[in-house]
C-alpha positions in Angstrom: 143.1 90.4 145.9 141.2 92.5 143.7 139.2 89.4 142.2 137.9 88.4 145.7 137.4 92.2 146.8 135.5 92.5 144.0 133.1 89.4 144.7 132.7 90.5 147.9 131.8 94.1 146.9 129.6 93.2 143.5 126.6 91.9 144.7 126.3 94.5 147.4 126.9 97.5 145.0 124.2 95.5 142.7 121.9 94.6 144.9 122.0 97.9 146.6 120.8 99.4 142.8 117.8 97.5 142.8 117.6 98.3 146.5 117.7 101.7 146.0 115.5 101.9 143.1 112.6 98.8 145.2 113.2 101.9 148.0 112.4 104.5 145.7 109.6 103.0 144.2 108.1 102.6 147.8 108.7 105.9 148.4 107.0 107.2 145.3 103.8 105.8 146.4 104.2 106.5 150.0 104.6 110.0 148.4 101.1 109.7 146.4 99.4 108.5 149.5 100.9 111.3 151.9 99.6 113.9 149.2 96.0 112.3 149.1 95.5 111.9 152.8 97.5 115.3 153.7 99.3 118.1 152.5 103.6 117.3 152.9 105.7 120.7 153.0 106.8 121.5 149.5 110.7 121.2 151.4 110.3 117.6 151.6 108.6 117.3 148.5 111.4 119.1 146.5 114.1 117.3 148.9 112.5 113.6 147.8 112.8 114.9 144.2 116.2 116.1 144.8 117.0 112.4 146.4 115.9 110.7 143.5 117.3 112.7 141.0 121.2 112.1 142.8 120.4 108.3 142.6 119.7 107.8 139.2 122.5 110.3 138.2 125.3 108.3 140.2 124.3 105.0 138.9 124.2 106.4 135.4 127.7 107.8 136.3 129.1 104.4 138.5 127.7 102.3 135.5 130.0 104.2 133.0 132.8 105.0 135.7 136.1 103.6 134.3 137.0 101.4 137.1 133.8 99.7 137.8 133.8 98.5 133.5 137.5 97.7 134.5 135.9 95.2 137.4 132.8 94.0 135.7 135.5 92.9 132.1 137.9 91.3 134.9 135.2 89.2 136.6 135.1 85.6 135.9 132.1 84.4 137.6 130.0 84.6 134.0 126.8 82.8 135.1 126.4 85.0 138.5 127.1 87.9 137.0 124.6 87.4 134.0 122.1 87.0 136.6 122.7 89.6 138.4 123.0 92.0 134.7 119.2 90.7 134.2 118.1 91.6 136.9 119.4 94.9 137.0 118.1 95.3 133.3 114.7 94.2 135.1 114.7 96.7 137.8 116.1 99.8 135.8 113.0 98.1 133.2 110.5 98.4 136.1 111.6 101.3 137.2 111.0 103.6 134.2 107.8 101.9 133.7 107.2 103.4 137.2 108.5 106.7 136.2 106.6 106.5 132.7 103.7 106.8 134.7 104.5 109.6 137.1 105.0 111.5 133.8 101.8 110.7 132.6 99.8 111.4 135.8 102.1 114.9 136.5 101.3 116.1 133.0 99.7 119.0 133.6 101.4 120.0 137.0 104.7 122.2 137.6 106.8 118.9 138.5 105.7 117.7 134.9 109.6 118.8 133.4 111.3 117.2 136.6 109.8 113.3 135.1 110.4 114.4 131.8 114.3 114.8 132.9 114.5 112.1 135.5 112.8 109.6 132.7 115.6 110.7 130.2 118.1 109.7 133.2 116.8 106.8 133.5 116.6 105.7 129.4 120.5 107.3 130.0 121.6 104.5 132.7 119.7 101.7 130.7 121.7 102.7 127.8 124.8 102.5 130.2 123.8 98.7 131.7 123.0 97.8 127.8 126.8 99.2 126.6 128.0 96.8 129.9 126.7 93.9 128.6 129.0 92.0 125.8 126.4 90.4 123.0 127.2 86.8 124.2 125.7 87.9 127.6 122.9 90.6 125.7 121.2 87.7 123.7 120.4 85.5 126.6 119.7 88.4 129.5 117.0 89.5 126.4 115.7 86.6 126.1 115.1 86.3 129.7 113.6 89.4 130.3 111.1 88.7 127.2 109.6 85.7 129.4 109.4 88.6 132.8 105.5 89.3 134.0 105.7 92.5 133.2 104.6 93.6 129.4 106.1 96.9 129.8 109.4 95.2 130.6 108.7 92.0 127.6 108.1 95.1 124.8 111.1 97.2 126.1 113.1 93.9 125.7 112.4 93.4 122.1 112.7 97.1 121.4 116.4 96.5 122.9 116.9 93.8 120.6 115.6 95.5 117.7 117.5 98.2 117.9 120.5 95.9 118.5 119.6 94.0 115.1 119.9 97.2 113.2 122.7 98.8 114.3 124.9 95.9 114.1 126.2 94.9 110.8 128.8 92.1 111.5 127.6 88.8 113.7 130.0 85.9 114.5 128.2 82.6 113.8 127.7 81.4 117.6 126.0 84.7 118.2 123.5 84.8 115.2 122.6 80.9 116.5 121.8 82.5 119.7 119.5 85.1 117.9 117.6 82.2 116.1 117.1 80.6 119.9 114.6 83.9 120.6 112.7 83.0 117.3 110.4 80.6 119.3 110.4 83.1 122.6 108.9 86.0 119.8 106.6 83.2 118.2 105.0 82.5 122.0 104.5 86.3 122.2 102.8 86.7 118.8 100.3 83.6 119.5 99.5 85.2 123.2 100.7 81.8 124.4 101.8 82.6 128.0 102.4 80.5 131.0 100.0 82.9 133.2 97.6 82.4 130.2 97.1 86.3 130.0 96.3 88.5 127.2 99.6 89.7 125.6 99.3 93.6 124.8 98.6 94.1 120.7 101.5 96.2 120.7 103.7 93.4 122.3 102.6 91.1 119.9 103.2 93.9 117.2 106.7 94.8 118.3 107.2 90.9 118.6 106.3 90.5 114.5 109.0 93.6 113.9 111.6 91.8 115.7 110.9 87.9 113.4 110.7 90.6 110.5 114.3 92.3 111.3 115.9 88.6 112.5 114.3 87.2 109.1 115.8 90.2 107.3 119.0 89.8 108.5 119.8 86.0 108.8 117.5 84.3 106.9 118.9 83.9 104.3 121.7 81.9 105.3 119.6 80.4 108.2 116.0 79.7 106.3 114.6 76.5 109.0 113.4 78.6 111.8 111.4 80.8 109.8 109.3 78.3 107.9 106.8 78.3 111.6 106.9 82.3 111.4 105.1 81.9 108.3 102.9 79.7 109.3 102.1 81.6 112.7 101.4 84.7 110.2 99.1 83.5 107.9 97.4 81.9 110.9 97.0 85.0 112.3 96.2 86.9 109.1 93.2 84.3 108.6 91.7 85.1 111.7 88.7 87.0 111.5 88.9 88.0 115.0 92.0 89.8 115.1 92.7 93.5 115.7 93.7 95.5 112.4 97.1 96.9 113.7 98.4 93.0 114.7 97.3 91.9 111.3 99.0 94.5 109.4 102.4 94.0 111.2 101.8 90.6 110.2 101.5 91.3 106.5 104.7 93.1 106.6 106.3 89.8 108.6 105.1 87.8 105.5 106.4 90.1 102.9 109.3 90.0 104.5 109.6 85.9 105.4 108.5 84.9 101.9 110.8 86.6 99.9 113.6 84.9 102.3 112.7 81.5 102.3 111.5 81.6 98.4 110.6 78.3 97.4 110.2 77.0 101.1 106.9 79.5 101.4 105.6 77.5 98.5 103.7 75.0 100.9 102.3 77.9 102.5 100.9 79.3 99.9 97.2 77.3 99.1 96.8 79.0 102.7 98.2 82.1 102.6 96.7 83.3 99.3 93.3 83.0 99.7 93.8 85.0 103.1 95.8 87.3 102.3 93.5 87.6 98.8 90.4 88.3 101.2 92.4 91.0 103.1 92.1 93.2 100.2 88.4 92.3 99.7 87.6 94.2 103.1 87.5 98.1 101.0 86.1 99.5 103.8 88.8 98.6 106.3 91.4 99.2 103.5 89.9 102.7 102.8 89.8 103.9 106.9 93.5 102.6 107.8 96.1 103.3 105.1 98.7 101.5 106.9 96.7 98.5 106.7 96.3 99.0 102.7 100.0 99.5 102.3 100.7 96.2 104.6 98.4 94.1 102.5 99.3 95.4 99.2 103.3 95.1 100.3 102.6 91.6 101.2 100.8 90.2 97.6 104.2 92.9 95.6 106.3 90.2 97.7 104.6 87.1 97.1 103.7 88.0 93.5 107.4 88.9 93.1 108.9 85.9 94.7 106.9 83.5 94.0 104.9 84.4 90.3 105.2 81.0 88.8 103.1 79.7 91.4 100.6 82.0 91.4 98.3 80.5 88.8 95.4 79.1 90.8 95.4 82.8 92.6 95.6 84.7 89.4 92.2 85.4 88.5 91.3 86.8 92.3 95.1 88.9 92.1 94.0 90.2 89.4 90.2 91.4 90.2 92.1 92.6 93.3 94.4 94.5 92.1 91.9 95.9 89.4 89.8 97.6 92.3 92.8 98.4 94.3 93.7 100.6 92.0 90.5 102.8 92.2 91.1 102.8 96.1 94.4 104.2 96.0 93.9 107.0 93.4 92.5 109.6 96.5 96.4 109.1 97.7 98.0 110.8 94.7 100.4 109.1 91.9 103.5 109.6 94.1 102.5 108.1 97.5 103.8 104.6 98.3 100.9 102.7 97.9 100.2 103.8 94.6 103.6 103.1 93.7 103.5 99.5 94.9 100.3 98.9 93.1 102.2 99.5 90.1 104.8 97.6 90.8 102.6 95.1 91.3 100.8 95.9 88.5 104.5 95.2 86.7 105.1 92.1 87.9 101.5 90.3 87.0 102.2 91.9 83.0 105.7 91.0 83.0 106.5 87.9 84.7 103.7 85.5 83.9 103.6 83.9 80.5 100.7 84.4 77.9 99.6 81.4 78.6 98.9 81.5 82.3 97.9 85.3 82.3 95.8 85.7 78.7 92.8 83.7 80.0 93.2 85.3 83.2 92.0 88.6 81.7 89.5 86.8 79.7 87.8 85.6 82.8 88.6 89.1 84.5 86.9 91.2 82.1 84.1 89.0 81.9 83.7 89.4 85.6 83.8 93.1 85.8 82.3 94.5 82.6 78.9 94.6 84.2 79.4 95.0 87.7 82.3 97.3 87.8 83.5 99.0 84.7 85.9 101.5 86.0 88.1 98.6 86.8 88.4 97.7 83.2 91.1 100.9 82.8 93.8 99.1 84.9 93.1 95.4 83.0 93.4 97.1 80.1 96.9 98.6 81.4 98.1 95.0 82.5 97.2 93.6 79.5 99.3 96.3 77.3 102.3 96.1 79.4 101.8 92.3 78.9 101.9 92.6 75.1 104.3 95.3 74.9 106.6 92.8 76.8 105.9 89.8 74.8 108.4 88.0 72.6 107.6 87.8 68.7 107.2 84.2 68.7 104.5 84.3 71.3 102.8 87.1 70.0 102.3 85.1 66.6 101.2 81.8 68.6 98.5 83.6 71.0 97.7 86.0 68.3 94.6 84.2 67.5 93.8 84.6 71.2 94.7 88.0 71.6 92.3 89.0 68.3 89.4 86.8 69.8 89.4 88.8 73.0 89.1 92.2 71.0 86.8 91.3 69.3 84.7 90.7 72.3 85.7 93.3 74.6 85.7 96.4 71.3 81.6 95.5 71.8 82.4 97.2 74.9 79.9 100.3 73.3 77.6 98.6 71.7 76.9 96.6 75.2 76.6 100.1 76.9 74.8 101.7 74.2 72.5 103.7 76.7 75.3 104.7 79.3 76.8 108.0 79.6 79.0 108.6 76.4 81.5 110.2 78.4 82.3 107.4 80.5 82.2 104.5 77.9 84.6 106.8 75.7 87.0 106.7 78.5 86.7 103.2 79.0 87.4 102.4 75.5 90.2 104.7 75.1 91.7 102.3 77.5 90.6 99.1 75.4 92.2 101.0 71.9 95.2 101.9 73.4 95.6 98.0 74.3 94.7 97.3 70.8 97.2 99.4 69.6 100.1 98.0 71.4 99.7 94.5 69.4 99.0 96.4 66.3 102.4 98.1 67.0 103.9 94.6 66.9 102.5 92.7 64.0 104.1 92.7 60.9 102.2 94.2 57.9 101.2 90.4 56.6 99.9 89.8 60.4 98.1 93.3 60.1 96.4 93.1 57.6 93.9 90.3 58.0 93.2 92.2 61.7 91.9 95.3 60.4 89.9 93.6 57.7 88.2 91.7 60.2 87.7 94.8 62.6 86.2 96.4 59.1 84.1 94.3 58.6 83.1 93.5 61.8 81.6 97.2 62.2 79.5 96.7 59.2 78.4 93.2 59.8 74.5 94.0 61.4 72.8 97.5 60.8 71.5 97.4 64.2 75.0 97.4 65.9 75.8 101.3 64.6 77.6 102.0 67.7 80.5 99.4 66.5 81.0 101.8 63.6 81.7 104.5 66.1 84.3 102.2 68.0 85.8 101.5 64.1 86.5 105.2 62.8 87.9 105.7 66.7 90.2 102.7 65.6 91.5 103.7 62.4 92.1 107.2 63.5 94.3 105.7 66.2 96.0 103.7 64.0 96.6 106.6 61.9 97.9 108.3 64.6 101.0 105.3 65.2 101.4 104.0 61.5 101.0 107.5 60.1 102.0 107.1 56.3 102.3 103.1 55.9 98.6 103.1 57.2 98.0 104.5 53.5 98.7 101.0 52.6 95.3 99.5 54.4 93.3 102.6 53.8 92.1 102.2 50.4 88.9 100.2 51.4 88.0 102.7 53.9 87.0 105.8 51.5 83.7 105.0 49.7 82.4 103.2 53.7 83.8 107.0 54.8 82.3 109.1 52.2 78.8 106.9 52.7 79.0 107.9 57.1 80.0 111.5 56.0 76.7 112.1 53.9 75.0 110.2 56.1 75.3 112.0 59.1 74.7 114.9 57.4 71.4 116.7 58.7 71.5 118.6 55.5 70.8 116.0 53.5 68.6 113.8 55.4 66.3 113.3 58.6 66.6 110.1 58.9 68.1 109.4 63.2 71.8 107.6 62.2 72.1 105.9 65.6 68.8 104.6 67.3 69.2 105.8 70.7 68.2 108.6 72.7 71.5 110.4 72.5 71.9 109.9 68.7 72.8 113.4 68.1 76.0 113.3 70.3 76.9 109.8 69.2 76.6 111.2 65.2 78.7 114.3 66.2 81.6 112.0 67.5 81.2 109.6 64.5 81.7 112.8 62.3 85.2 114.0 64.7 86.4 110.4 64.6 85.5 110.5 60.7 86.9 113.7 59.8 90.4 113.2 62.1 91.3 109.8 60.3 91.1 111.6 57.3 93.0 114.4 58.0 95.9 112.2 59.2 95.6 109.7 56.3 96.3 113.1 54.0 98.6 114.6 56.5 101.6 111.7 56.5 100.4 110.4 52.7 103.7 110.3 50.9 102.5 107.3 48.1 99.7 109.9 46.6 97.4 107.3 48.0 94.2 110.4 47.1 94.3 109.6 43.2 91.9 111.7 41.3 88.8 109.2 41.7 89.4 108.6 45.7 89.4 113.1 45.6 86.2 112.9 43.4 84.7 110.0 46.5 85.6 112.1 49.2 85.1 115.7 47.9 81.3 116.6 48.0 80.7 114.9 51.6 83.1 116.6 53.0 82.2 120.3 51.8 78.5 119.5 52.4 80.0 119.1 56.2 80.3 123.1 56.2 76.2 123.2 55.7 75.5 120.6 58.4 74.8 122.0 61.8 74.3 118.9 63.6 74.5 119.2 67.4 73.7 122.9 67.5 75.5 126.1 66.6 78.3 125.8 70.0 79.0 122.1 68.4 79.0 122.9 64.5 81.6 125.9 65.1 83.2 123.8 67.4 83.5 120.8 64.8 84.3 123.2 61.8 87.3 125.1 63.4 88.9 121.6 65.3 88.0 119.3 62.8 86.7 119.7 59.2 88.6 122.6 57.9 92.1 121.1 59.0 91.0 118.3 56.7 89.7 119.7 54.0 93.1 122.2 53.9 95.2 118.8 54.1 92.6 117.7 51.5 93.6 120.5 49.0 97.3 119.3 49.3 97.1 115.7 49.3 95.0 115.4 45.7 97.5 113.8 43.7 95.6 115.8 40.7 96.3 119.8 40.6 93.3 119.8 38.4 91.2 119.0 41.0 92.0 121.8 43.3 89.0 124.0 40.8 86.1 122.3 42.1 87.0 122.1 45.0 87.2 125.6 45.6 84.5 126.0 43.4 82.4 123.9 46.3 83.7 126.0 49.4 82.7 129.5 47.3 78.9 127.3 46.5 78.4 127.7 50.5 79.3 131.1 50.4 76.3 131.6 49.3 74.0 129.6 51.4 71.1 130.7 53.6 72.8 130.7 57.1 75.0 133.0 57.6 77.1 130.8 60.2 78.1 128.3 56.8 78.9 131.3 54.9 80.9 132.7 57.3 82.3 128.6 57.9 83.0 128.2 54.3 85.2 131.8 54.3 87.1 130.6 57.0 87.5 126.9 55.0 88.6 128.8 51.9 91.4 130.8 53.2 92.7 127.7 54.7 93.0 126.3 51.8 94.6 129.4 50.4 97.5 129.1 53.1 98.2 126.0 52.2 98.1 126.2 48.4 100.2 129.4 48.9 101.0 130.6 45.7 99.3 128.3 43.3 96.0 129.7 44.6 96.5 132.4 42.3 95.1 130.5 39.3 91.8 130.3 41.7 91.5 133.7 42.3 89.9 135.3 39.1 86.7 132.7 40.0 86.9 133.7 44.1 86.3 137.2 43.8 83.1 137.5 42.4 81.8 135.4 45.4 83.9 137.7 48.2 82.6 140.9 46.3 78.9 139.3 47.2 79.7 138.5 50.0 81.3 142.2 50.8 77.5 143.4 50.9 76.7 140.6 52.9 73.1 141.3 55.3 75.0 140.3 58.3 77.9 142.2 60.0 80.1 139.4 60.6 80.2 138.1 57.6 81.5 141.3 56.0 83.8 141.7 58.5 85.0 138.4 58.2 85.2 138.6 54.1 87.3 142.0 54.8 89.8 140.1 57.1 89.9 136.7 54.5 90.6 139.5 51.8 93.7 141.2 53.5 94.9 137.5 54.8 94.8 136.8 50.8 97.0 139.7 50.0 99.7 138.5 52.7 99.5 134.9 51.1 99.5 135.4 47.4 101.7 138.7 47.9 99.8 141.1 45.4 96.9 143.7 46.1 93.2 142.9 45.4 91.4 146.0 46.9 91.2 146.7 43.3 88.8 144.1 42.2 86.0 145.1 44.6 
């Protein structure tokens, strides 16, 4: 009885919904008319509200009343009633379209919060038809309402199924081969291909790509055929010049997403998709307005590149000039945004999962590219490369070691090439090259190190024209002082007499001659003398093998105390130099000479430019000598019956800050040796 009462009642209660809502809708225009051709009492107004209001809240309520679920579970005509569930979904679809709009057009007017309120009623009941429907009947009445006239009611259809796709977890087999059907349905909608031939809404087509991505996510795997066109429809779309910048980047994120599902089945896509996607990123301009659009691109190559990096060697050279300048793009977003942290992820992959010989002549070609045109990319190659060699097995660092030196070689001329540019910027650039240097230095063993740096030696002193590669040389060996600290005693020998030689050389005191032959000699002579003076006070610092024997101390000695005379680069830069660099070293000097004998003339030097003509090398050389007091401690006793005659000079001395300084040095003596010597003045 029930059954047949129910038959007889269902269609009638359902048609009467859409009935009631087609009746509505009517009435909302007649409404619209009535208030553009004349005024209706507010009553009525209020009472036509009030009307609609009731109707939407009992069919939200009937939809969810218990007995009506209990009638719509106990029917058995399936096929009828999923006909009649679409096209309720359809009308409850059309009709908050209908009511989306009111909102919109009453946004400013008093009634505006009544269409807010009535359009949450209405998203209310079509959450309460969705809960009715069981999945078996959800998949298909979706995927008939995604082929309906309407866009409004195609895109709310997908959002359905979306949000269906991630919320549910578990999916019985028969259901997840229902999902696949839709695949070609969302396909149709991405190409615009429509029966009516229309224009399909971007953001239809968008919300289309989201639902391949979320069906790929979730069943792909297991299910990898129907995916293999989605691909293909994306990199179709992605190669299209034509296409509008949102679309594309939802489709970016649909092929990050496909490609690392199907794996080695995107592998015939990719001699098309590459070179697309690869001109995607070429676009900086676009890239640099819509920072969605970057992160979709860049998203897309991390998944490729990560998927599929054994296959990207005919790519590799573009990926990685790409890559390069990306880099420099996405710096304005700050080191913890997502973009930048996908770049370097990316940057990861191309260092770590290539081998040497697919990605060494790779950066070859790279840096050849960019050197000229666009040095502040060479940062980031340099980067790659180090994480490449840091990574790098022994065994393949000794067989592409031969490689590896032949491409420092030519990119450590990266200076000399620039000679003219601004020293600030080429400094920067080569800090980046070093560092990558030093990374494989790190590696080798001392027989594979050795022959390196005596090629890099001599390869700064091979043409007298190319001084700017002895700059890049001292700026080497001081970084490689830095890491081997006291084993790098073992290679220094050959390096004091070349050291001594640059020392006096660049010293203004002692000749006029220009050291470097460009127009900005005097700051490239200062560096030269920092560089100098630091390896040198590292190589005494960790020396633990008395590697400064007396006739190295005797080489080194006189250049570097005829440093405190030379006031290259200005007063600012010579005080500058003197406190930061020279007096550290000569101090460490004083207690690396293997020789205690030698510690006399030294300190017989320092008091000689006590008594020079400028005042700022006396007052330099003070400073210099009770440095070397604090580290002698008390064995600079035996020095002090030859010091004081020199301090009690220098206690009349013409200028003020001298004296004041040789007052202070005198005190700081009595705190270091422990003994009074006001009574020797």
């Amino acid at each position: 009885m029930k059954i047949i009462q129910y038959l007889t009642e269902l269609p009638e209660n359902k048609e009467d919904d859409p009935g009631t809502k087609k009746s509505r809708t009517c009435k909302t225009k007649l409404k619209n008319q009535d208030g553009q051709l004349f005024n209706v009492e507010s009553h009525s107004d209020k009472q036509l509200r009030h009307f609609k209001f009731l109707s939407v809240s009992f069919m939200s309520q009937l939809l969810s009343s218990q007995s009506f679920v209990k009638k719509i579970v106990e029917c058995e005509e399936t096929e009828e009633l999923q006909e009649l569930e679409q096209r309720l979904l359809e009308e409850v679809l059309h009709y908050i379209n209908t009511v989306a709009s009111s909102v919109e057009a009453n946004v400013d007017k008093p009634t505006a919060k009544f269409w807010r309120v009535l359009l949450s009623k209405c998203y209310d009941m079509l959450d309460k038809v969705n809960a009715l429907l069981p999945t078996e009947t959800f998949i298909p009445v979706i995927g008939g309402l995604m082929m309906n006239q309407l866009p409004s009611v195609r895109r709310k259809a997908m959002d359905l199924l979306n949000n269906k796709v991630q919320q549910r977890t578990k999916w019985q087999k028969s259901q997840i081969l229902q999902l696949l059907e839709l695949v070609p349905e969302l396909i149709a909608i991405v190409k615009c291909r429509r029966k009516e031939e229309e224009e399909e809404q971007a953001i239809n087509r968008q919300t289309a790509l989201f639902s391949l991505k979320l069906l790929c996510k979730g069943f792909g795997t297991e299910n990898p055929a129907p995916f293999v066109p989605v691909l293909k429809t994306a990199v179709d779309l992605i190669s299209s010049e034509k296409e509008e910048k949102n679309v594309m980047g939802s489709a970016l994120l649909c092929i990050a997403e496909v490609t690392c599902t199907l794996k080695a089945q995107a592998i015939p896509q990719l001699p098309r998709l590459m070179p697309a996607l690869l001109k995607t990123l070429k676009s900086k301009k676009e890239l640099v307005s819509n920072e969605i659009y970057l992160l979709s691109a860049v998203t897309a190559l991390l998944k490729v590149a990560e998927t599929l990096p054994h296959f990207l060697s005919p790519y590799l050279l573009e990926c990685l000039l790409q890559v390069v300048r990306l880099e420099k793009i996405v710096v304005e977003f700050g080191p913890s945004s997502q973009i930048s942290v996908r770049v370097a992820s990316l940057k990861t992959i191309l260092a770590t999962r290539l081998a040497p010989r697919i990605l060494l002549p790779a950066v070859t070609k790279c840096y050849s590219e960019v050197v000229h045109t666009r040095k502040n990319c060479l940062g980031p190659l340099m980067n790659i490369l180090k994480e490449h060699i840091v990574g790098m097995e022994k065994e393949h660092l000794i067989s592409h070691q031969p490689e590896l030196t032949a491409f420092f070689m030519k990119v450590l001329d990266f200076r000399t090439e620039h000679a003219q540019d601004d020293l600030e910027e080429v400094g920067k650039i080569e800090a980046y090259i070093i560092d990558c240097l030093i990374s494989m230095v790190m590696k080798l063993s001392e027989a594979s190190f050795r022959p390196l740096f005596f090629k890099l030696f001599d390869w700064s002193k091979t043409e007298s024209t190319l001084k700017d590669r002895l700059l890049t040389f001292h700026r080497i060996a001081d970084c490689i002082a830095d890491k081997l600290k006291g084993l790098f005693t073992l290679f220094a020998g050959h390096l004091v007499k070349p050291f001594a030689e640059t020392l006096n050389q660049v010293n203004i005191s002692k000749t006029d001659e220009a050291f470097f032959d460009s127009d900005n000699n005097t700051e490239k002579s200062c560096l030269l003398l920092q560089f100098t003076m630091d390896c040198l006070h590292k190589l005494f610092l960790f020396d633990t093998q008395k590697f400064l024997s007396k006739e190295r101390a005797e080489t080194l000695m006189q250049p570097l105390v005829d440093q405190l005379e030379n006031v290259l680069g200005g007063d600012e830069k010579f005080q500058e130099r003197v406190t930061a660099h020279l007096i550290p070293c000569i101090a460490q000097f004083s207690v690396a000479m293997a020789d205690d004998s030698l510690w006399k003339p030294l300190n017989y030097q320092i008091l000689l430019k006590t008594r020079h003509n400028s005042p700022k090398v006396r007052f330099a050389a003070l400073l210099a000598l009770i440095e070397v007091a604090q580290k002698l401690k008390e064995n600079y006793l035996v020095l002090l019956p030859e010091s004081i005659p020199f301090l009690a000079e220098l206690m009349e001395d013409e200028c003020e800050e001298v004296e004041q300084q040789c007052q202070k040095t005198i005190q700081q003596l009595e705190v270091i040796l422990g003994e009074p010597l006001q009574s020797y003045f």
